[in-house]
Phi, psi and omega in degrees: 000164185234130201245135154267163197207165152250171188182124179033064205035037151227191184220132229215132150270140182209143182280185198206144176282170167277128207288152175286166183283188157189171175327124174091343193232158184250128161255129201239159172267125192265114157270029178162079146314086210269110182292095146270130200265340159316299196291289225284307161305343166261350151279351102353287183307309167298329188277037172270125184090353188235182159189077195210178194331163184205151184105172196163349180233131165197174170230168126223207179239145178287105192257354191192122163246139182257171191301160212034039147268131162243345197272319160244154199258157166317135153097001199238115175301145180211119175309116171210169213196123164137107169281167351291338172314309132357053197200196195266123179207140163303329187244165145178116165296102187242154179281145210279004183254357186243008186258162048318107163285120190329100171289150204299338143328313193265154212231142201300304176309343186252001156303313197284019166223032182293338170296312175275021173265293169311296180338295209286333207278307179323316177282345180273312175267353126342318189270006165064044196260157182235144182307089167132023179272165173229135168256145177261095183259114100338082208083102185273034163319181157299342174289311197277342170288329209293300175316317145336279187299309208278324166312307173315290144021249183303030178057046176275142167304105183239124161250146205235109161205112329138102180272012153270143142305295221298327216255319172328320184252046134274336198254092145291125222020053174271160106317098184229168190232132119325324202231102175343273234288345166300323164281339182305308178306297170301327177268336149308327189288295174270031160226016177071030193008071189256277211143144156298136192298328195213071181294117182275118173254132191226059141262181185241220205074024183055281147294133175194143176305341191293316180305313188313313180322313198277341162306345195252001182220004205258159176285207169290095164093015189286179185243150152238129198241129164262120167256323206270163195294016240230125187287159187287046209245097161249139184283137200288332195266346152283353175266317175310304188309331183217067160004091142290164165257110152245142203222170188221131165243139196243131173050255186253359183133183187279128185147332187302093192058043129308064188348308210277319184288319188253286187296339160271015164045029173267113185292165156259160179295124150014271194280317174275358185206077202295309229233082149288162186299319187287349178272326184290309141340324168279332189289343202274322181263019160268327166330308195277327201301297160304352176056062157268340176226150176218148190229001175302344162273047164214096130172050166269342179243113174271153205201144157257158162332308190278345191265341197311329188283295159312343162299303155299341191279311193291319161321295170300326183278349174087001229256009195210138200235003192272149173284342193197159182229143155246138189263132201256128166264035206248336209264000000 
C-alpha cells in the first residue's frame, strides 16, 4: 500500500505492507483523508533527519474486524481519527475507540474530517461555555471555522475573527470581523461591556499579540483556551486584573495518547468519562448528519495520492488560500 511521510522536510510516498488485524482494531480502506495544514506543515517542518506518517482525520470502508469489535461490521463506512493510527494511507488499522460509525446521511467527504470535528467539539467543552454565553473565536483556519459553527450550534453567542475578509464571509450568519476594533465594538455591544465569557485562540504563529488582546476582550473572571499553536506569553498584571483562566485545550479529548484508551482499545466508562475522543467524532457526525452544521465548504479540492506531495509543497509556500484539501483514494 501506499502512506504518505515527512522526511528530511519534505514529503514522499513510500509502500508499505497492509498491516494485519488484530483484537480491538478495525482495518479500513481509505476513502478521504483530510489535511490539516497547521498540524501537518509543522510536522513537515520538524522532520529534519526523521521520518514518519502525517495525517490523523480520515473515513473508509471497514474491510476486517478483529475480534471484540460489535459496533461495526465488514462493509460499514467509518469515520476515524488519532496518529499514529491515522495518517494518509490506502489501509489503516485503528483501534475500535478511535471509530465511528458514518450515518447514512453524512457523505464520506464530509466524514473524513471528523478528527477536526473532535478537535473543535473538545475546545468548546474546555471553555465550559453555557447557551447565551458569548465566545470570541481567533482565527479561522478550519478549526477555528469548525469552532465557530458548532458554537453557533449550541446556541452560544459567537463573535469571529480573522484578518482575512476572505475566511471572515465564510462564516454565515456568524458576526465575524476583519478588523480588531471593529470587533471590540461587538463585544461590548453584546455584553453590556461586561466582556466575553471566552475567547478560543485557534490562530498558529507561536508568539503572537492575540494573547495579550484577548485579556482585553475576556469579561471579570473570564477564560482563555488556547487551540491553536501559540506560545502562552500572557502579561501577568492582565491576568491578575480580572483572575483569568488560561487554559489549553489538547487534541480531541480524554483518550488522547493513553495507551491503555488508544492502543489497547480499552474504552473508558461511560458514567464516568461522558465525552472521549472517540464519543466526540460521533457527536461531530450527529452534527453534520442533523445539518445543525454544514462543512461543505471546506471540502471543495479534492486531490489524488500521487498529486499529494505537491499539495503540501504549495501548502508551505502559502501559495493556497483553501483551508483544508482532501486526498481521494478511488484513483
Amino acid at each position: 500500500m501506499k502512506s504518505i511521510v515527512a522526511s528530511n522536510t519534505k514529503v514522499k510516498i513510500i509502500e508499505k505492507e497492509i498491516p494485519e488485524i488484530k483484537p480491538s482494531y478495525i482495518l479500513i480502506k481509505t476513502l478521504y483523508s483530510a489535511i490539516s495544514p497547521g498540524t501537518e506543515i509543522g510536522m513537515i517542518e520538524n522532520s529534519g533527519g526523521k521520518e514518519y506518517a502525517i495525517g490523523y482525520s480520515a473515513v473508509g470502508t471497514a474491510i476486517e474486524c478483529g475480534d471484540n469489535v460489535e459496533e461495526i461490521q465488514k462493509g460499514d463506512i467509518v469515520a476515524c481519527y488519532g496518529a499514529p493510527y491515522v495518517h494518509h494511507s490506502e489501509y489503516l488499522l485503528v483501534p475500535k475507540t478511535l471509530c465511528a460509525k458514518v450515518p447514512q446521511k453524512v457523505t464520506a467527504e464530509e466524514a473524513s474530517l471528523c478528527g477536526l470535528g473532535a478537535i473543535a467539539i473538545h475546545a468548546l467543552r474546555i471553555a465550559n461555555l453555557q447557551f447565551g454565553e458569548t465566545v470570541v473565536v481567533a482565527g479561522l483556519g478550519v478549526l477555528g471555522q469548525l469552532i465557530a459553527k458548532i458554537a453557533d450550534a449550541a446556541a452560544i453567542n459567537v463573535l469571529a475573527y480573522d484578518i482575512s475578509e476572505e475566511r471572515t464571509n465564510m462564516l454565515e450568519n456568524i458576526k465575524s470581523f476583519s478588523k480588531v476594533d471593529d470587533m471590540e465594538l461587538a463585544i461590548d455591544q453584546s455584553t453590556n461591556n461586561h466582556g466575553a465569557d471566552a475567547v478560543l485562540l485557534c490562530a498558529g504563529g507561536k508568539r503572537s499579540i492575540l494573547t495579550k488582546q484577548s485579556l482585553g476582550w475576556i469579561r471579570n473572571k473570564g477564560k482563555v483556551v488556547i487551540v491553536g499553536d501559540i506560545e502562552p506569553d500572557f502579561p501577568r498584571a492582565l491576568m491578575f486584573g480580572k483572575e483569568a483562566q488560561i487554559l489549553i485545550s489538547r487534541a480531541g479529548g480524554p483518550g488522547r495518547y493513553d495507551k491503555i484508551y488508544e492502543q489497547q482499545a480499552i474504552d473508558y466508562p461511560y458514567g464516568f468519562i461522558r465525552w472521549t475522543e472517540g464519543r466526540n467524532i460521533g457527536e461531530y457526525l450527529r452534527l453534520v448528519d442533523e445539518k445543525r452544521i454544514y462543512v461543505q465548504p471546506f471540502i471543495k479540492e479534492k486531490v489524488s495520492l500521487s498529486d499529494a506531495p505537491g499539495v503540501f509543497v504549495s501548502l508551505m509556500n502559502k501559495k493556497t488560500t483553501t483551508l483544508t484539501k482532501l486526498i481521494d483514494y478511488s484513483n
